[in-house]
VOGU-3710 file (C-alpha; in Angstrom, 3 decimals, decimal comma):
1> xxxxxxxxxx> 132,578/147,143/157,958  134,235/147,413/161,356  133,830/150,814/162,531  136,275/150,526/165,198  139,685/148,423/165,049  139,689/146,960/168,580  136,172/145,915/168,288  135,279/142,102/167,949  131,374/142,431/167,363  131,157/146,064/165,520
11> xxxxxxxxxx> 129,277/146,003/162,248  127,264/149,408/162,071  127,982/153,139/163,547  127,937/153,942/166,842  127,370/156,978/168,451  129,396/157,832/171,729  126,796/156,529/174,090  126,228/153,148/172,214  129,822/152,292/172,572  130,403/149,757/175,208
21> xxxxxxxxxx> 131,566/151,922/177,874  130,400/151,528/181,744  126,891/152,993/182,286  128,182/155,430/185,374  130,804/156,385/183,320  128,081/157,761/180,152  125,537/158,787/182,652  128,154/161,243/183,640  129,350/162,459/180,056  125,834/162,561/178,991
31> xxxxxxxxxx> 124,885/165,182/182,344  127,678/166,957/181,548  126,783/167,104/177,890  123,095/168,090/178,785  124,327/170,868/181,152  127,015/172,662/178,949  124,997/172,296/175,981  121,807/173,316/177,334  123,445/176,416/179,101  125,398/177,289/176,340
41> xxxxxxxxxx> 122,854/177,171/173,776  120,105/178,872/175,939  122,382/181,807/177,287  124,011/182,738/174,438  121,444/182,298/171,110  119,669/186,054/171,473  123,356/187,124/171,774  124,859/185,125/169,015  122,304/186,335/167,061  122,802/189,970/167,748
51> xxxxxxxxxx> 126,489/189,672/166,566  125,719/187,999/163,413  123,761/191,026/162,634  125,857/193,155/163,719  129,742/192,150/162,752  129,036/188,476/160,409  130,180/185,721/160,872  134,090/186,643/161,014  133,658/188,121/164,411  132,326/184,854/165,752
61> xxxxxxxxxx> 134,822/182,960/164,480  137,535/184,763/166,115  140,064/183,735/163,345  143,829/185,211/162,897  143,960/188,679/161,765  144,428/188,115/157,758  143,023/184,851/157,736  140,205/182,687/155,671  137,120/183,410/158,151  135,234/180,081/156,521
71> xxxxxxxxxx> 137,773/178,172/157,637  137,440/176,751/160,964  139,911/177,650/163,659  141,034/174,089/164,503  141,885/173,676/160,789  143,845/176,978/160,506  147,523/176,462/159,163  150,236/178,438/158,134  148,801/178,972/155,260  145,696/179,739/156,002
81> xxxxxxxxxx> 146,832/182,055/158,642  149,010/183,540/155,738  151,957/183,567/157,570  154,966/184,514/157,553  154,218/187,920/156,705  157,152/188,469/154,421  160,463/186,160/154,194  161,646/185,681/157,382  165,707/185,699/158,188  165,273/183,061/160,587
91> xxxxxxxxxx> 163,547/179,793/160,741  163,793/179,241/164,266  165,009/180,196/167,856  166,810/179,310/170,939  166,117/181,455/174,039  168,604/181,262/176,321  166,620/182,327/179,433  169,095/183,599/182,522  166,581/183,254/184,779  166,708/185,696/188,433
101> xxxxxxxxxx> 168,204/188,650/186,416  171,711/188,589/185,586  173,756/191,620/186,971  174,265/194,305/183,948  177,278/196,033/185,337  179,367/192,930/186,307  178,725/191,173/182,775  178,683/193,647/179,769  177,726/197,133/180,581  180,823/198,937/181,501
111> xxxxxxxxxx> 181,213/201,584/183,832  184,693/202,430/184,035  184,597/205,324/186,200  182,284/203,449/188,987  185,513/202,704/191,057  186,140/206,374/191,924  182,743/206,703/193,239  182,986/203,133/195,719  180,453/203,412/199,037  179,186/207,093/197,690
121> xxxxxxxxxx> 176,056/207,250/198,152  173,413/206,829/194,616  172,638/210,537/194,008  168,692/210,674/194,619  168,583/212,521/191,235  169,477/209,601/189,641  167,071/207,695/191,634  164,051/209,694/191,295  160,800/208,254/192,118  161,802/204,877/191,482
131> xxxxxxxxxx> 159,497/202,076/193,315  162,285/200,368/195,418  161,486/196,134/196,696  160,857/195,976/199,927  164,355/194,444/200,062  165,812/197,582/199,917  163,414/200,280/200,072  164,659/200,853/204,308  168,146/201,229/203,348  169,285/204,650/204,386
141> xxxxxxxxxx> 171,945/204,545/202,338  172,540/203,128/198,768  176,092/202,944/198,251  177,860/202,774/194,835  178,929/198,932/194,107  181,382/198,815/191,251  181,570/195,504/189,647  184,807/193,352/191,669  185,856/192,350/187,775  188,253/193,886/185,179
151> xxxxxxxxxx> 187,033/194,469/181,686  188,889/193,948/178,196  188,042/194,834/174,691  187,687/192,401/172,207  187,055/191,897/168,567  186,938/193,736/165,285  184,255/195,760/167,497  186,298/196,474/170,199  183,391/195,236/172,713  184,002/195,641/176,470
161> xxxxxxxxxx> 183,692/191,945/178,249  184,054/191,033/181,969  187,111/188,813/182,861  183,721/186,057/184,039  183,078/185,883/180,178  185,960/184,671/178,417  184,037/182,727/175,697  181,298/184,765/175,783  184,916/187,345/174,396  185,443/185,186/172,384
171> xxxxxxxxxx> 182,313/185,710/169,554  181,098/189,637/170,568  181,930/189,953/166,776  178,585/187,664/166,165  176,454/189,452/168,929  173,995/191,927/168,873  174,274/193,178/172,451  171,309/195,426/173,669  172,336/197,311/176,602  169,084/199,819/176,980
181> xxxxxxxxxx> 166,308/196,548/177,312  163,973/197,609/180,102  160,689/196,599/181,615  157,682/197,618/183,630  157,779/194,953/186,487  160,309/194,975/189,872  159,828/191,827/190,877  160,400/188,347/189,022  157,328/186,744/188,925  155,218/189,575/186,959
191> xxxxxxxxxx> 158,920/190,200/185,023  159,210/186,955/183,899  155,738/186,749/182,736  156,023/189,887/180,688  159,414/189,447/178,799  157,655/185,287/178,229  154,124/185,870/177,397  153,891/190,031/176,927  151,780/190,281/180,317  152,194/190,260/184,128
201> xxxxxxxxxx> 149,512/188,157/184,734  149,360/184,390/184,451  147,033/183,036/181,284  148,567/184,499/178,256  150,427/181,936/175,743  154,227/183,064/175,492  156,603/183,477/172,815  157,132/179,980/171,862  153,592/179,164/172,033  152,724/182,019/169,847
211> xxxxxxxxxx> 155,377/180,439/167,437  154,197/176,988/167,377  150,324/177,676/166,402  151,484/180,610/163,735  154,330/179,069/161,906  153,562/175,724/163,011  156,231/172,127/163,014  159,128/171,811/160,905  159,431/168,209/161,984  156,340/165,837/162,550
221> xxxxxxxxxx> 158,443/163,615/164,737  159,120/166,303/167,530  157,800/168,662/169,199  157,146/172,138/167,641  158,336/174,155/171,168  160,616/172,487/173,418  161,471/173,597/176,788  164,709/172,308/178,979  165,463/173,261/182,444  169,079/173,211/184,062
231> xxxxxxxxxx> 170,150/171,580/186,948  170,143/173,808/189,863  173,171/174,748/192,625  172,920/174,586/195,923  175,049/177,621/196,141  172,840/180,028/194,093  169,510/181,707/194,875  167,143/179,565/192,405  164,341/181,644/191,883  161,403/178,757/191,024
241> xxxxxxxxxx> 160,150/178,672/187,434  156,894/177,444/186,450  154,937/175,892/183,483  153,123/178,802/183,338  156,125/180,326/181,624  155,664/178,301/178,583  151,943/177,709/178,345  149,578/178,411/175,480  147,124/180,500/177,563  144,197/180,653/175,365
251> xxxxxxxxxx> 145,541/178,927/172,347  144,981/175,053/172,016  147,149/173,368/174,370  148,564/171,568/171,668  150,613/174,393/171,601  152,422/174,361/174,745  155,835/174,237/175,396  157,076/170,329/175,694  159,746/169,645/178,501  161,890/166,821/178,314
261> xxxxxxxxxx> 163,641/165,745/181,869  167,165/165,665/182,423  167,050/162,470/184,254  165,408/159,141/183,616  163,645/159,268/180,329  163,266/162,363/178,576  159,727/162,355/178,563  157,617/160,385/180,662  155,708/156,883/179,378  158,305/156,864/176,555
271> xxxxxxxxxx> 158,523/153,413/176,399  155,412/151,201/175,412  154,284/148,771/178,905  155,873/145,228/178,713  153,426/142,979/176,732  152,825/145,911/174,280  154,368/145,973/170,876  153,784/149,238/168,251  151,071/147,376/166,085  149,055/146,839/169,332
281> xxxxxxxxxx> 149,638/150,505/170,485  148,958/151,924/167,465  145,810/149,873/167,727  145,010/150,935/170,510  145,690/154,823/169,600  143,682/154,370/166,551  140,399/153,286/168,811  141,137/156,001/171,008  141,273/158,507/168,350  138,127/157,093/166,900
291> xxxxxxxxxx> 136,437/158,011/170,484  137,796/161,307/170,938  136,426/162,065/167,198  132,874/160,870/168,516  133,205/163,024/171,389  134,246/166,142/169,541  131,143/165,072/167,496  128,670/164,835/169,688  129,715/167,346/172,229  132,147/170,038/170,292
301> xxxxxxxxxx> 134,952/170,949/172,920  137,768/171,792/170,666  140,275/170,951/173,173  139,357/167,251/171,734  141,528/168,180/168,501  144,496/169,044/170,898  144,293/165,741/172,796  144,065/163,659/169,037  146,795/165,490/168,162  149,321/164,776/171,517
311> xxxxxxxxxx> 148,573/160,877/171,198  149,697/161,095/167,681  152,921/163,183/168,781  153,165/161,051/171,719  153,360/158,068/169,177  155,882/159,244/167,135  157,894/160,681/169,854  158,936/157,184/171,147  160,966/156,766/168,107  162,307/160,224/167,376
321> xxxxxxxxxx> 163,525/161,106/171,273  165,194/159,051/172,095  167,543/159,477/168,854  167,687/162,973/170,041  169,009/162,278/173,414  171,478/159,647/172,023  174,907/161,093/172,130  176,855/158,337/171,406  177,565/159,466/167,686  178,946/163,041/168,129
331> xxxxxxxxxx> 182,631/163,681/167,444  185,150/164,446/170,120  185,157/167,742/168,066  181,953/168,151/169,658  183,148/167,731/173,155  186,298/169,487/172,804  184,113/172,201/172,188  181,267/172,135/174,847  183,592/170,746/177,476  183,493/168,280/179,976
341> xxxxxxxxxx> 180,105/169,317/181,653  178,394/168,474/178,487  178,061/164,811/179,465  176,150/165,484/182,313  172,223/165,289/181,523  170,997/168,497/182,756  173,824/170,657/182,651  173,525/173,858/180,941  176,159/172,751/178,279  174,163/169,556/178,049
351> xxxxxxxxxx> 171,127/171,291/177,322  172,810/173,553/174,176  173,774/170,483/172,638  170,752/169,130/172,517  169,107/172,571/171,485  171,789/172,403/168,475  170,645/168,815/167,795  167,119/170,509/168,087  167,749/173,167/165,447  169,199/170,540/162,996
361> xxxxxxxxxx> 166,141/168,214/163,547  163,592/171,068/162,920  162,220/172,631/166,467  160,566/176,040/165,629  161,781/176,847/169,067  164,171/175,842/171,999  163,882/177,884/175,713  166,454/176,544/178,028  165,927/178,112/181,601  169,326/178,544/183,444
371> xxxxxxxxxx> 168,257/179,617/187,084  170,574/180,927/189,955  171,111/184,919/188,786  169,356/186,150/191,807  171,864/187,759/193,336  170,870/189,652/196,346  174,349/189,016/197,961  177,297/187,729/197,913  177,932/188,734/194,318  181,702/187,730/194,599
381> xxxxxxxxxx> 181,076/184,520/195,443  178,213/183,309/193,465  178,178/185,118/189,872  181,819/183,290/189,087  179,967/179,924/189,544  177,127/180,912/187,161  178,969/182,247/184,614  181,557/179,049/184,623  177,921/177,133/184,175  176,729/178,918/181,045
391> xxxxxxxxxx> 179,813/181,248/179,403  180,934/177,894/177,570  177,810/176,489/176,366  176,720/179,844/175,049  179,408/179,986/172,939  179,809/176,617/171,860  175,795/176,499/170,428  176,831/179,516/168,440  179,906/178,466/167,459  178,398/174,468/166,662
401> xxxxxxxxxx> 175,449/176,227/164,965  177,902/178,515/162,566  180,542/176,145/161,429  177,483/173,657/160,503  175,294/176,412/158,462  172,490/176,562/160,735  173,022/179,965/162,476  171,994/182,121/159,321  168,835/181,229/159,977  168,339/180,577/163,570
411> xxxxxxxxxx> 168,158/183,158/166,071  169,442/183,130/169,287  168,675/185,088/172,335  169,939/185,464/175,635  168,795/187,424/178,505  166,931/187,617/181,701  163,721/189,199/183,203  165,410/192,253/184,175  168,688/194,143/185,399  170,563/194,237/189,282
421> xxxxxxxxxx> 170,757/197,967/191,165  174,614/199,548/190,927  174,269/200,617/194,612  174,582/197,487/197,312  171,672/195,817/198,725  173,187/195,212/202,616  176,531/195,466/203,534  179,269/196,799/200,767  183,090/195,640/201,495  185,837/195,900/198,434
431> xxxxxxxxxx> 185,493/192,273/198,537  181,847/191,575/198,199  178,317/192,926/197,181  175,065/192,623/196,777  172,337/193,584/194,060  168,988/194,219/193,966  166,143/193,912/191,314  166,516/196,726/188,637  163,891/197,349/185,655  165,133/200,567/184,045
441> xxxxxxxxxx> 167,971/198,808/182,350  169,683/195,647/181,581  171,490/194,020/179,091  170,580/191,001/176,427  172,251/189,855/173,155  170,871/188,093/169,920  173,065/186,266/167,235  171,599/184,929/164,005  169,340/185,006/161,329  167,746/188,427/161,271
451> xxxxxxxxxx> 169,856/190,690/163,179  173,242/192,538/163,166  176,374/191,028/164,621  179,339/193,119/166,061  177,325/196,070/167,278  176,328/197,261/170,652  173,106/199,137/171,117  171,673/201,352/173,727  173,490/203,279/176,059  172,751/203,384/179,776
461> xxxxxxxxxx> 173,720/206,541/181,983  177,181/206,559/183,849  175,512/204,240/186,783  174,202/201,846/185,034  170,525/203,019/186,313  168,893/204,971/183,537  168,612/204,260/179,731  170,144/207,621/177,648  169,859/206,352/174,555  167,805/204,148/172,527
471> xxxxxxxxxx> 165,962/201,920/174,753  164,259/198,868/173,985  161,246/197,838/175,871  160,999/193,829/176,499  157,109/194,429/174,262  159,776/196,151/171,515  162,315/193,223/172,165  159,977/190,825/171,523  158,298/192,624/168,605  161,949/192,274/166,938
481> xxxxxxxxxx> 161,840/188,802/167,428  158,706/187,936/165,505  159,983/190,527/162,768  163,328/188,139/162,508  160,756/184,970/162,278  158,720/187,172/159,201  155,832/187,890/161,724  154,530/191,379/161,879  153,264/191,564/165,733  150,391/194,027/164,900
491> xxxxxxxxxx> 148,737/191,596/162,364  149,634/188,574/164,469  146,613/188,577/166,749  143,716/186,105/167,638  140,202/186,705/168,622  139,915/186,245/173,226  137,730/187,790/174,917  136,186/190,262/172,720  139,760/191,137/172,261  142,384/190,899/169,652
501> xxxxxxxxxx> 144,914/189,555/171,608  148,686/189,477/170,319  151,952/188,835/172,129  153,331/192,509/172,182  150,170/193,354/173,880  147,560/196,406/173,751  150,359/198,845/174,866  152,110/199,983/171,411  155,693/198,136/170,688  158,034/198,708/167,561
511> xxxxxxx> 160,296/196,652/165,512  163,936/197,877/166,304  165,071/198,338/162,991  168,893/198,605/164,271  168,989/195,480/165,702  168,118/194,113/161,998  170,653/193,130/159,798
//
């Protein structure tokens, strides 16, 4: 019996090194074989040995928290992970991610009685011993900014809304708006990492990643974690993102965030080379499979499993993408309601119709990054342009996702890394501003399955600078996620580094239970 399909003279079992591969090519596999395995085996018996003694097997295994210990980790599911914890509210999630740190006062914190107190200087009590960036930290003075736009109540809840967010008005009664979220980091790159992966430092998987190896695809045909990135303006201050952002740190890479391009096709390779039709690729795929299998085999490197497992998705994705991208078949009601911008790959609008076509197909979970919110100056002339990008989209996922069922049990979540300062970075006129970087408080909102809509929570002190009631840490924001998904982040952990590692962190978090519905 043929042991391999594109084989023409293969009648018995092969090892890896008797398949008909070039001799420099095994020579090398075979010295790095000798060399990992001999070093790994030699160093690390007497210690191995010690810890079976000492903790069993379990330890070594360095299975989920709660899960089978004699099942190996590369066969761990759901299931076997015994997850969710309890019945989640939602099934999955769309992060809207405002990348550069969206300006609290300006959007939806309100601080009426800011324009009395124009060019006065911060009082140093309400300061303290706040680190400053070096972007402002020479400033002799720090004069009192308040925001250049007029805010209006609206809804049942009588929620306070800046004139740059008329849609975003429009559906405060389906928001959960968290105005005490605060963080530990001043400056975006550790910032980001911590509200994305739970850490400041890079090698930690994040939130989606975390999602996609615990609860695992909803759809075979796509991607478990998807990631889309907006199309940036020239007149913002794009603060880079990286892949780093959505990795799966020490989790398989299988379980990295996918990103599909706004130009061109989606994904890269989509389309088979000319001469090649599917029975030959999946020919092809099948030998290739059949190799990586030997090699896992013979030389044990799990991340052999993640590489079967991305040809396979790869396979199926050249059917099931580009259905996803094809808009052809959507109503006008569709495009009355995301607007014009919506035909444009890569808009923001763009991308929230395709996370809505996302949610209906099955994604676990959707980050689109929306970059441009660093605004260090020129607040006046820059945050109108941002919020005409996004304030229409935002609104028109939740509304798409309501009227068609979905939103009872999707989650979605908007925010940034952290908050802007209420005093000026540079010059202050009554036409224009800047803002600096500002942990101790900003604002974020959730809609959905799992939490409370038409409340506001958290209060922040009459500047906008210190939290005075109820705050919410990004670990505790994050921790409310996974309790919305049915994940309890203490018993959601995995065996690194002599560690149990989980997403919240070694630094205690908590569930907010009134942000649940």
């Amino acid at each position: 019996m043929k042991q391999h399909p594109l084989c023409t003279d293969c009648e018995r079992d092969s090892s890896i090194g008797q398949l008909p591969i070039p001799a420099g090519l095994k020579q090398k596999w075979a010295a790095l074989e000798t060399r990992r395995r001999f070093l790994g085996r030699s160093g690390k018996v007497l210690g191995w040995a010690a810890l079976v003694s000492l903790f069993g097997e379990a330890a070594l295994r360095g299975d989920v928290n709660g899960g089978d210990s004699n099942i190996p980790r590369r066969s761990l599911t759901p299931e076997a992970l015994k997850l969710p914890h309890f019945a989640p509210k939602a099934k999955r999630a769309i992060y809207l991610f405002m990348s550069g740190g969206p300006p609290q006062i300006d959007l939806l914190d309100h601080k009426p009685n800011l324009a009395a107190l124009y060019n006065k200087d911060l009082p140093e009590l309400v300061r303290g011993s706040q680190q400053l960036t070096g972007m402002t930290a020479g400033q002799a003075h720090f004069p009192v900014a308040p925001s250049h736009w007029a805010f209006k109540q609206y809804g049942q809840s009588g929620t306070f809304v800046s004139d740059l967010l008329p849609y975003t008005a429009r559906m405060v009664d389906d928001l959960t708006i968290v105005k005490s979220t605060n963080t530990d980091a001043i400056n975006h790159e550790p910032a980001i990492m911590l509200v994305n992966t739970g850490n400041m430092n890079a090698g930690k998987p994040c939130l989606g990643s975390w999602l996609s190896y615990g609860l695992g695809s909803m759809n075979d045909n796509l991607p478990t974690f998807i990631v889309l990135q907006t199309k940036v303006n020239s007149k913002e201050n794009n603060q880079p993102v990286s892949s780093r952002l959505w990795s799966s740190g020490f989790l398989s890479s299988e379980f990295a965030g996918v990103g599909l391009r706004s130009g061109g096709d989606p994904v890269l390779y989509l389309a088979d080379p000319a001469g090649v039709d599917r029975e030959v690729r999946r020919k092809m795929l099948d030998a290739v499979e059949e190799i990586n299998r030997q090699t896992l085999e013979d030389i044990g490197d799990p991340e052999t499993n993640a590489r079967i497992a991305q040809y396979e998705m790869a396979y199926r994705m050249q059917a099931s993408v580009p259905e996803l991208v094809d808009l052809s078949k959507e109503p006008q009601s569709t495009w009355d309601l995301y607007g014009p911008d919506a035909r444009e790959p890569g808009t923001f609008a763009y991308n929230c119709l395709l996370a809505r076509r996302m949610a209906e197909r099955g994604v676990r979970f959707t980050q689109i990054y929306k970059r441009g919110w660093d605004v260090h100056d020129n607040v006046t002339g820059v945050l109108p342009i941002i919020c005409g990008e996004t304030d229409r989209g935002c609104f028109a996922l939740v509304t798409d996702l309501k009227r068609r069922g979905l939103l009872d049990d999707t989650l979605v979540i908007w925010g940034g890394e952290f908050g802007r300062t209420v005093y000026s970075q540079g010059g202050l006129t009554t036409e224009n501003y800047g803002r600096d970087h500002h942990p101790r408080c900003f604002t974020t909102w959730m809609t959905g399955g799992g939490v409370r809509p038409g409340i506001t929570f958290g209060e922040t002190d009459e500047y906008s600078y210190n939290v005075v009631k109820d705050p919410v840490h990004v670990r505790d924001f994050n921790a409310t996620i996974l309790h919305c998904l049915g994940i309890d982040h203490n018993k959601f952990t995995y065996k690194f580094q002599g560690l149990d590692q989980k997403l919240t962190g070694p630094t205690p978090a908590n569930v907010v239970p009134g942000l649940l519905a």
